[in-house]
N, C-alpha and C positions, 0 to 999 in steps of 0.2 A: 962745748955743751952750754947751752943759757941755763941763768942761773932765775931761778924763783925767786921773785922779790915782790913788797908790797909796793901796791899803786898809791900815790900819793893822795894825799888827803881831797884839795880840789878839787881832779878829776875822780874821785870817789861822790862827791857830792855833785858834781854835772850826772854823773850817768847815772844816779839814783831819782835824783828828780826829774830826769825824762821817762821814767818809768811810775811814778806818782800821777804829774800833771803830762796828761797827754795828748789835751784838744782842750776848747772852749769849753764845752757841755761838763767837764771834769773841774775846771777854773772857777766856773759859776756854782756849783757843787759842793766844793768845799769852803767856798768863803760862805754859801746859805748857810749852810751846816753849825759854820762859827757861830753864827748870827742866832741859831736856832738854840744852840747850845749855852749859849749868852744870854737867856731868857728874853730873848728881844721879841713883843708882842706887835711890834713894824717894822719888817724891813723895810724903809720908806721907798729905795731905789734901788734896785740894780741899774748903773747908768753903762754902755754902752756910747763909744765913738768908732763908726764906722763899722758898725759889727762887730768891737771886740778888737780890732787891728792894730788900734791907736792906745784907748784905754775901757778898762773894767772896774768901775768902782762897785762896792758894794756899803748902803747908808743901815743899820739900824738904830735902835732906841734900847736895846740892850744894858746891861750890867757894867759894861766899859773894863777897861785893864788896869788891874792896881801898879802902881808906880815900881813896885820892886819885882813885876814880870818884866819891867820893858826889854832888860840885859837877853831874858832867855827865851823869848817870845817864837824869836825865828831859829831858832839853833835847833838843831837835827835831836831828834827823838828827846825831846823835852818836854810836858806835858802836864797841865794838874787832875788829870782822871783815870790815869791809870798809877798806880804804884809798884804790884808786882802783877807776874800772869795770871794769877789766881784771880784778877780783881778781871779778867774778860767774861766771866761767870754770872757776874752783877753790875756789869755796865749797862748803863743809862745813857749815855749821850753818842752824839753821832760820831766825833773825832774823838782818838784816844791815842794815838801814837805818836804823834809831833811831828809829822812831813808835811804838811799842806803849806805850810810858810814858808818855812825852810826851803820846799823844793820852788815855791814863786821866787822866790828871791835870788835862784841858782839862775831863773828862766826869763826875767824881768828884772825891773825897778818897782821894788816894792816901797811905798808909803803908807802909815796908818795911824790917823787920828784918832785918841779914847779921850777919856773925861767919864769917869766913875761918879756917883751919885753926894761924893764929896766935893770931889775939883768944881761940878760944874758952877756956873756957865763958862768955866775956863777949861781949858787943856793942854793935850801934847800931840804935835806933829812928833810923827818916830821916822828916821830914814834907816832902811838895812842894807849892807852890802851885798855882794855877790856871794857871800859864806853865812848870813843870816846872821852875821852881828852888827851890832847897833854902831851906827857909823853919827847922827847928828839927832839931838833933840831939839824941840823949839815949841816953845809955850804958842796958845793959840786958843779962841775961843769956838766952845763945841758944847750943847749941851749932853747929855748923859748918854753915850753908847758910845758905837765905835764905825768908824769910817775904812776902809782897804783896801786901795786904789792899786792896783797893778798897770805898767803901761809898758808897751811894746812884748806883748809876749812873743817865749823864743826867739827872744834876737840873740840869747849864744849858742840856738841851733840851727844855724842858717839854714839846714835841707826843709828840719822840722818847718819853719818860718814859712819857707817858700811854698810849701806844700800848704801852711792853715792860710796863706793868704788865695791860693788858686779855689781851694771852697771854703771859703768862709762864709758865703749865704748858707749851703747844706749844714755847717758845726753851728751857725747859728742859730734855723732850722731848730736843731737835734738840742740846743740849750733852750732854745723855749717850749718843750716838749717836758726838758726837765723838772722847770721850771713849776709846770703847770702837775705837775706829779707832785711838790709838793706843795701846791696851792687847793690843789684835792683834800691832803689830807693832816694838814696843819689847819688845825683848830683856833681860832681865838686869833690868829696871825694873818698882815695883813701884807704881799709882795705887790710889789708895782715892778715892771720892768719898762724901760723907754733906750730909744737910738736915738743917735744926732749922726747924718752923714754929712760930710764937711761944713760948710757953713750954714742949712739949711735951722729948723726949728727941732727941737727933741721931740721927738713924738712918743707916745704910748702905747707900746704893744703890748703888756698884758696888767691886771690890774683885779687883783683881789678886795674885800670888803672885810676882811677880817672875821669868816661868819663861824659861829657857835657850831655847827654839824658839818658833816660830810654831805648831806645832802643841798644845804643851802650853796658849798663850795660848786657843788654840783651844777647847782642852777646860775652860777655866779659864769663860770668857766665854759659852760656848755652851751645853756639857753635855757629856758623852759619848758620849751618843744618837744627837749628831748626826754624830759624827765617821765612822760606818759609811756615811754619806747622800752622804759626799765623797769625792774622790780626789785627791791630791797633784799637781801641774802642775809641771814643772821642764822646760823646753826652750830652745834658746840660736835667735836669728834672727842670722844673719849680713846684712847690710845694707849696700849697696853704694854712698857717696856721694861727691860732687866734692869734689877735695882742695883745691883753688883754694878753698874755702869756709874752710880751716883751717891754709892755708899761706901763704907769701911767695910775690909774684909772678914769683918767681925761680926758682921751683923748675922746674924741665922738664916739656913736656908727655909725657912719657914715663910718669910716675907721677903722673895726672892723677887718678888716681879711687881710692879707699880702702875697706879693706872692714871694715866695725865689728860688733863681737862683742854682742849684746845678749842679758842672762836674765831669764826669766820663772819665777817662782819664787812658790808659793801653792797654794790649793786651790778646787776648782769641785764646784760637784754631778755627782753621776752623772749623765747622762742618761739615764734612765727613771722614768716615773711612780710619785711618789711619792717620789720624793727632791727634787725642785724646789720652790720655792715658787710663790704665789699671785700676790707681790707684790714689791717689787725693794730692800724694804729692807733686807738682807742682802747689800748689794755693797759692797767696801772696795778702792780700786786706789791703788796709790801708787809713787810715782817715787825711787829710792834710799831706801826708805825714808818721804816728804815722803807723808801724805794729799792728794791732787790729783784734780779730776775730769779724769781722763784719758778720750777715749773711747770710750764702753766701748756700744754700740747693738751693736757687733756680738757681742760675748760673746753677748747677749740673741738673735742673731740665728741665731748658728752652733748655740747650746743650742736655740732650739726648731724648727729642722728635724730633730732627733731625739727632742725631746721637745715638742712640739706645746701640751701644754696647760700649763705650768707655766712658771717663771725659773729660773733658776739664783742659785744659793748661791757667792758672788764674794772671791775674797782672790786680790788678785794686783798681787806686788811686780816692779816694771818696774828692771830695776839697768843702768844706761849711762853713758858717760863724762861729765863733767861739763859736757862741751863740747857736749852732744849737744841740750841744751835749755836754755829762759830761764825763769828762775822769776819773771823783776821784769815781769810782766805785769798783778797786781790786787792792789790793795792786802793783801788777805788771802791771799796768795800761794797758794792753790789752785790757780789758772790757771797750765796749763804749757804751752809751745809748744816739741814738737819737730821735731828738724831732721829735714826726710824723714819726714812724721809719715804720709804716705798710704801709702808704701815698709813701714816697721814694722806698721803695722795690717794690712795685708794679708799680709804673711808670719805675726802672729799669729795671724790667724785660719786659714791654711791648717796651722800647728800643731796648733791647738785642732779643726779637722776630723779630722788623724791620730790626733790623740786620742781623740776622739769617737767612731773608723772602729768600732770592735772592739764596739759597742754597738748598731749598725744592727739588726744582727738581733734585739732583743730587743725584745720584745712585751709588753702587758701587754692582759689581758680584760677588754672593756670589754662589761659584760649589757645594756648596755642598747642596745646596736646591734640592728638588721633588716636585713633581707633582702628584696630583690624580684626574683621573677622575670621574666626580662626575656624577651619572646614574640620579639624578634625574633634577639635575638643568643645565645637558647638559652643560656645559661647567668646563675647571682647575682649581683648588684649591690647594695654597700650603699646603702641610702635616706642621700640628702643632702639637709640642710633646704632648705626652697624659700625662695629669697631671690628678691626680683625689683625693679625700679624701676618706679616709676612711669610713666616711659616707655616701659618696651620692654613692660608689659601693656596699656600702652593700643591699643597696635599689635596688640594679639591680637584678631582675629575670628572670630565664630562658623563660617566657611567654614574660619579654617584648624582648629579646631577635627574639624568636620567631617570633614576631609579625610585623617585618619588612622583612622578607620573604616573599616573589613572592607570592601568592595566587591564581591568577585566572587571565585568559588571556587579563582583562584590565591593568594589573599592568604591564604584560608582551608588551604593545602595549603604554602604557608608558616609559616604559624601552628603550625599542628601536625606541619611538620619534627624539629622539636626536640626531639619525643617518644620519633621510632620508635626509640633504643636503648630504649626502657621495658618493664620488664615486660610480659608480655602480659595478665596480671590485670590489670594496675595501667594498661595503655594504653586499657582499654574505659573506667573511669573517668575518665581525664584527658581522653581524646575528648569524652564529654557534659557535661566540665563548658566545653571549650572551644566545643565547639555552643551550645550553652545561652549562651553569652557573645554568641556570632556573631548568633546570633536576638533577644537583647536590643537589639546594636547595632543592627539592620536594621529593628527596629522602633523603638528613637530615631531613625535617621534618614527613615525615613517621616513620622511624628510633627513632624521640625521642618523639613520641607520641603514635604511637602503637605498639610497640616490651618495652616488661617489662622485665626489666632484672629482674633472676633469680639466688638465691643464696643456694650454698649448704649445710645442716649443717648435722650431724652425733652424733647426742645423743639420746640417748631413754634412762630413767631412774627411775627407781625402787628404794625406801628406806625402810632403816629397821633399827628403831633406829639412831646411830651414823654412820655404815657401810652403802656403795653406793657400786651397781653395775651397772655399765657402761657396755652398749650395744650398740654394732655402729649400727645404722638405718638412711640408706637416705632418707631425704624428701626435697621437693622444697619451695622454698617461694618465691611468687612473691610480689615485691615490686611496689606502684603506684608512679607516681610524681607530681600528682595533689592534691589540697587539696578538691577532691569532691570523689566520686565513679567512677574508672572506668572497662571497662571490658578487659579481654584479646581476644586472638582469639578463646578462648574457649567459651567466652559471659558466664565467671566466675564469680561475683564480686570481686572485691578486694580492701581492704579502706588501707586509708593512713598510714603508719607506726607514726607520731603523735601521733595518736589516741591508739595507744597502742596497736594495733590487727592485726593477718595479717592468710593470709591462709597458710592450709600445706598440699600438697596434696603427698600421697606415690607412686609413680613408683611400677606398679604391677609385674613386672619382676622380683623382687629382689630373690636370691638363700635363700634357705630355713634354711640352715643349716649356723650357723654362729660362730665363736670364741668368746667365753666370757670371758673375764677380768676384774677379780675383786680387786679394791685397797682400801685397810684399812688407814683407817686416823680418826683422832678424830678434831670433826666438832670444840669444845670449843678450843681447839690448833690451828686452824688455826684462829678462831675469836682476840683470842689475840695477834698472831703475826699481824692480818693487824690493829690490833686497835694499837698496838707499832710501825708497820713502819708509821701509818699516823701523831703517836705524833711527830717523829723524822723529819716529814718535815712540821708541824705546827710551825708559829712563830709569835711573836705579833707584829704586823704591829701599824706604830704610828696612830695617830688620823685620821678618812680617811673621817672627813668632808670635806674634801678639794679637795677631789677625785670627787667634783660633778666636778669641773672645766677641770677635765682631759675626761670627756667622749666623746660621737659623738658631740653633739652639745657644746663643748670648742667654747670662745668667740673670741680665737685665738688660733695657732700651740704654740704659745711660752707661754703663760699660761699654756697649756696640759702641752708640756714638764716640765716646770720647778717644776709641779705638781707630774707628774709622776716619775722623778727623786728625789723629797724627801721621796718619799714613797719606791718606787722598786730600790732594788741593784741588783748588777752584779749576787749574788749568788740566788737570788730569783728565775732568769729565769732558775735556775737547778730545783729547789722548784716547779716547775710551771707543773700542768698536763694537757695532751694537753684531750680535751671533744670529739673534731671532727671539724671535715673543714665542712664550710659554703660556699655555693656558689659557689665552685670552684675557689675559692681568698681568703679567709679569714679563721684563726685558731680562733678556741677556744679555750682558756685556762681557768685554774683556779687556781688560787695562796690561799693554806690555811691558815689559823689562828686560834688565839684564839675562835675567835668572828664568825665563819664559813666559812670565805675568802673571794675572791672577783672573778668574772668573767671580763676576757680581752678578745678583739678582736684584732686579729696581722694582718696585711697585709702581708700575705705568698711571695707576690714578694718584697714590698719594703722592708721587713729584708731581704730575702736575698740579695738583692742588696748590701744592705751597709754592709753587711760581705765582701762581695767581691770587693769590693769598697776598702772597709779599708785592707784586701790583698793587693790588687794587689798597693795600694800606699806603704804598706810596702815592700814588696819583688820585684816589679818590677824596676828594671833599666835602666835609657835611656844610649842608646849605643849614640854615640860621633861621627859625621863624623870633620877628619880634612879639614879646609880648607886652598885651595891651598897656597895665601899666606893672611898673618895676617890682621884682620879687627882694625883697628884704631876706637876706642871707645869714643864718645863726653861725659863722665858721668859730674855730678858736683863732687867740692869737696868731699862732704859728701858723696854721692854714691860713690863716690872709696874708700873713705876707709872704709864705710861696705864691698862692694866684696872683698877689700883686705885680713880686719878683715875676711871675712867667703870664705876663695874659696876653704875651699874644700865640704862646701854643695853646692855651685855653680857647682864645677869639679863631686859631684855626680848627681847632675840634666842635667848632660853634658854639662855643660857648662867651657870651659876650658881656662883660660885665662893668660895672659903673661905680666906680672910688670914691667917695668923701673922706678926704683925709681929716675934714673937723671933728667929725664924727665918734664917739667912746668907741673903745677896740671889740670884738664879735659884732658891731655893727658896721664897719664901713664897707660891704659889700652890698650889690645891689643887680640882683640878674636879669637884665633889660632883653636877653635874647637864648634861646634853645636849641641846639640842634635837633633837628628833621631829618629822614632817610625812609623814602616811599611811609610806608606804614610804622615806621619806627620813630618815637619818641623817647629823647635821652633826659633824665630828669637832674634831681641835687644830687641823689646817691651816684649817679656817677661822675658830678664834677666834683665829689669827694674824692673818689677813688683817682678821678685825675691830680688832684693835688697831694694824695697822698704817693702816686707815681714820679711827679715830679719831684717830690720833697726827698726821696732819693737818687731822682738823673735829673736836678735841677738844667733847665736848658732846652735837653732833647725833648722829639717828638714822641710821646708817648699816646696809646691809646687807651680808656677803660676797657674791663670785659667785654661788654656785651657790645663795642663794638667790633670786636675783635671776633665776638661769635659770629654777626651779622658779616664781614666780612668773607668767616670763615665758612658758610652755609653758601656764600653768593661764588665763593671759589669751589667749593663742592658742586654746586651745578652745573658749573661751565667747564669742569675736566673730563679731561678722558673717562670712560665710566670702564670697570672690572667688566671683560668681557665684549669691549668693542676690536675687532680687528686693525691692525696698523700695519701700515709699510714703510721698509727699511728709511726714509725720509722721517715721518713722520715719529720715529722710533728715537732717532738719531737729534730731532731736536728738542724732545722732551730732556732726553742725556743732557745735553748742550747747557736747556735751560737750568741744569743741578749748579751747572757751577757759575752761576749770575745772582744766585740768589746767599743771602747772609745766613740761614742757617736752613741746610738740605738735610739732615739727618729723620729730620719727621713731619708728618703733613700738621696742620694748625690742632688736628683732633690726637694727637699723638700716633697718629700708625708711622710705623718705621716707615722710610722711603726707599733704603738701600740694604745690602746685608752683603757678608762675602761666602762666595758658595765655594771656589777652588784654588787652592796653588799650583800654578802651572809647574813652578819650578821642580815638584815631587816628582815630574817625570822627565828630567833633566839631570845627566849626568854631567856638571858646572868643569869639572876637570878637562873630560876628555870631548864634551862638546857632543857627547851621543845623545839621542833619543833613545830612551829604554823602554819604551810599548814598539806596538808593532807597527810597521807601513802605514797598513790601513785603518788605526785605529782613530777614534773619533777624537780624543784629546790629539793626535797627531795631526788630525788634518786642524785643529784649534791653534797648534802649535805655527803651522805655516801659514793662517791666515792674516 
């Protein structure tokens, strides 16, 4: 039996501080933080080599470290701001627990130079071991703050290590994002951050001015451009909570309940098109100050019921009493939990609606809208895209179809209600184009109710033994499409093909004399090759309980998918036999197995859609107009050196841009060229959204939205459309194309592409090998195809 014992001290403090410091963006965090908390009115540098790979200094002008902290500086939960737990109630600074050093020191070679407002212009190098005690001093000159140079982070976790070196542009990325959060909203404070890649010059990537407001930070970080795009938020939520929560239990219940004053202080975009973004990386919320994901869905939610297609542009400082919330919830203290957090959320957001109130009315023209006129309710209707599922067009019949057709001269005296205010010119015209409509109708539904279409086949056949001779003989077969009896113009009967029966009637004309061809085959030789080609595309599909979840009635698209995707691979849809088109929209397939296989339903347009979808992003190219002369680009930091990092997936989405590395940082872009597509011009906001794309899959090809609409409108055109006839070819390669393409579960507009309609195997007794329906039943002859 092993015995319970305690883990040594060491690896107690490895595995604690890979759960402290756990990327770059967390590194640079807690040494600001120091700095912030050290009264430092400059952090003169964040330096950076290589990204952070090599080293991380961080310089301020701060308060510096008195000579009788140096001992306890890095040592595990040591601290001078907190004393007992009570004192979290009335904390004021950003670090209070003692692991930010501690755990550097477990994860790196930590160095740090102070000099307090006595030493200076002298000081102390401090060097700490791998347990955060003070291993070496050394006098050195520094004037007043504190210096904290980290190098080679994670090298005692090699996996860690090899992982931040494979994306260290993306965690760098994600730390100058931080960075700039609280460049926003540190007052009076002035950051500079810069890189040096191996030998080249240090450059400057972001660079505060140290400005008195939020607003000026604003324009410092952003631009000026953007400040017209926002509007200032300043509103107080008074909030109503149990005092028993914050008192003694003494107190009476007479002043049982309390009422707390909270301000919301920041700026949000206008709402109306064209001041929003595309993408959400422009939100900054913070709690007295403290960057914290507060949350914030509904910001996103209350902005686009007034502005539909775009995010909103987010700074928004949440100020409440101390007591109001817990910040010792994640190690990287992000995570905030407040008190009555559903009470607060919902009074901000009925703020942010008051706010919002005064912009309802404002519109913006959109040309690319239509119009349809609507015959029954007499007046425009904008055309809304046709979305539709899977299931509820399967359920469309050619009868209901049908049955909104013109019928008889009330329908037609309805029709043309709508007109009689018109012109009396303009009414003779619109009459004959609404006749002319009526008499189209009336002769479609002639056409598909009493003309039976007629199919030709050419066998007659004689057996003798193993040998067949084949004799060609014309006959007709007329087909109904109704599930009753109906007749032709012969006042024939003829029942549903369904039903298993149909008429044959022989053309008396036929010439008397005919060519006979007789072909020898042995009937056991072919049984065996199609019972070996059906082994060769049988395969054991894994457990397919879970396939209920993927059918018509799926309790969502992303259940189906994620359903259907464990089950069926790419090479299946070669495996897969098409049965016949449904509807005039819909394949039937059948995928086999062990166990007798399963029956699917495909949406014939929306797979092909998204083949040509996923084409036309692969192979098509945006051509590039130059423009006359160069646009001066407002990016932030960080967004310039993603474009920078990636411009030549930018220069292949057309977008073509021009570097000055002398240049002060938000200015060294310069957009010399645009993408074009027929009628379509791609602007900034989406070479934002392209950097904001990459600034997550730094590398790959990604596209913005609206090219992605534009492709996905030019693959809706050219698909199969709901209601074109196909044959078994043309059935069989749309199937084919499901499994070529990276993700087949929905077309670019979301309609399902596939779904699962049956298990074979329910009608499969696995043991004895029986079929348990009958002969002739229709899943039986499925079973033997």
């Amino acid at each position: 039996m092993t015995t319970i014992k305690a883990i040594d001290k060491s690896s107690v403090h490895r595995i604690c501080s890979g759960q402290v410091i756990v990327d770059l963006s967390t590194t640079i965090k807690e040494l600001v933080e120091n700095s912030l908390d050290a009264q430092a009115t400059s952090i003169a540098e964040v330096r950076l080599k290589n990204h952070g790979l090599e080293l991380i200094e961080v310089i301020d002008n701060g308060i510096g470290i008195p000579e009788q902290n140096y001992e306890f500086l890095a040592l595990k939960h040591h601290t001078s701001k907190l004393s007992c737990f009570e004192d979290l109630t009335v904390i004021e600074s950003f670090g209070f627990r003692g692991e930010a050093l501690s755990s550097l020191s477990a994860l790196s070679k930590l160095t740090v130079i102070t000099s307090t407002e006595e030493q200076a212009p002298s000081g102390r190098k401090l060097e700490y071991d791998a347990n955060g005690r003070l291993a070496k001093t050394i006098p050195t000159a520094r004037e007043r703050g504190t210096t904290v140079s980290v190098q080679r982070l994670f090298e005692s976790l090699p996996v860690r290590q090899k992982e931040f070196k494979r994306n260290v542009k993306r965690e760098f990325a994600k730390a100058l994002t931080l960075l700039q959060a609280y460049g926003i909203i540190s007052e009076g404070v002035k950051i500079t951050c810069t890189n040096q890649t191996g030998r080249s010059e240090r450059t400057t990537i972001l660079a505060t001015s140290g400005n008195k407001s939020i607003r000026e930070n604003f324009v410092n970080i952003f631009g000026a451009k953007q400040l017209p795009q926002v509007m200032a938020i300043d509103f107080q939520l008074n909030i109503e909570s149990e005092r028993s929560m914050m008192v003694d239990a003494t107190e009476s219940d007479d002043n049982s309940r309390i009422e707390t004053v909270i301000q919301v202080v920041g700026y949000i975009s206008k709402p109306i098109h064209g001041c929003g973004r595309n993408t959400t990386d422009r939100q900054y919320y913070y709690i007295n100050g403290r960057p914290c994901t507060l949350p914030k869905a509904f910001f996103n939610e209350v902005y686009k019921t007034y502005n539909s297609n775009q995010l909103p542009f987010v700074i928004a400082d949440v100020r409440l009493d101390k007591s109001r919330y817990d910040v010792n919830v994640s190690p990287d203290k992000r995570t905030i939990y407040i008190h009555d957090e559903k009470k607060v959320v919902d009074a901000m957001k009925n703020q942010l609606i008051q706010v919002f109130e005064p912009f309802r009315s404002t519109f913006s023209v959109n040309s690319n809208s239509s119009l349809v006129f609507d015959s029954e309710n007499s007046k425009c209707q904008n055309r809304q895209p046709y979305e539709d599922t899977v299931g509820s067009l399967a359920n469309k019949s050619v009868d209901r179809q049908l049955s909104r057709l013109p019928k008889d001269d009330a329908e037609v005296d309805s029709t043309t209600s709508g007109i009689s205010e018109i012109d009396p010119k303009e009414k003779n015209q619109v009459t004959q184009v609404v006749s002319s409509k009526i008499a189209s109708t009336e002769k479609l539904r002639s056409a598909c109710i009493t003309e039976t279409p007629k199919i030709c086949l050419q066998v007659n056949q004689t057996a003798s033994d193993n040998e067949y001779s084949l004799k060609r003989q014309r006959i007709n077969v007329d087909i109904a499409s109704d599930d009753i009896v109906k007749r032709n113009s012969n006042s024939r009967p003829v029942l549903n093909p369904a039903l298993e029966t149909i008429s044959i009637e022989y053309e008396p004309n036929e010439p008397a004399n005919r060519t006979e061809l007789s072909v020898q085959f042995d009937i056991n030789k072919l049984k065996n090759r199609k019972k070996n080609k059906k082994a060769t595309l049988i395969r054991k599909l894994p457990d397919k309980t879970h396939l209920v979840d993927a059918g018509l009635d799926a309790e969502s698209n992303a259940i189906a998918e994620r359903e259907l995707n464990r089950v069926i691979s790419k090479e299946d849809f070669i495996r897969m036999k098409v049965v016949g088109q449904f509807n005039l929209g819909f394949i039937i397939v059948k995928l086999d197995s062990v166990s007798g296989g399963d029956l699917f339903i495909v949406d014939q347009h929306a797979s092909d859609e998204k083949y040509n979808f996923e084409t036309l992003q692969r192979q098509t190219r945006l051509h590039s107009q130059q423009l006359i002369s160069p646009m001066q680009l407002q990016f932030t930091a960080a967004e310039e050196l993603v474009a920078i990092e990636n411009i030549d997936v930018l220069k292949a989405n057309g977008f073509e841009l021009q570097v000055d590395d002398k240049a002060p940082p938000t200015r060294r872009l310069k957009l010399v060229a645009q993408p074009i597509s027929k009628n379509t011009v791609f602007g900034t906001k989406d070479l934002e959204e392209l950097i904001f794309l990459l600034a997550e899959r730094p590398g790959e090809m990604v596209h913005c939205s609206q090219v992605r609409n534009m492709f996905a409108s030019r693959a809706c055109r050219k698909s199969v459309m709901i209601g074109d006839p196909l044959n078994k070819r043309q059935m069989k390669q749309i199937v084919n194309n499901m499994g070529t393409i990276s993700q087949p579960w929905n077309c670019p507009h979301g309609r399902p592409t596939m779904r699962h309609l049956f298990d074979l195997s329910q009608t499969w007794d696995i043991k004895n090998h029986k079929r348990r329906l009958d002969k002739g039943s229709l899943v039986n002859s499925l079973l033997n195809s």
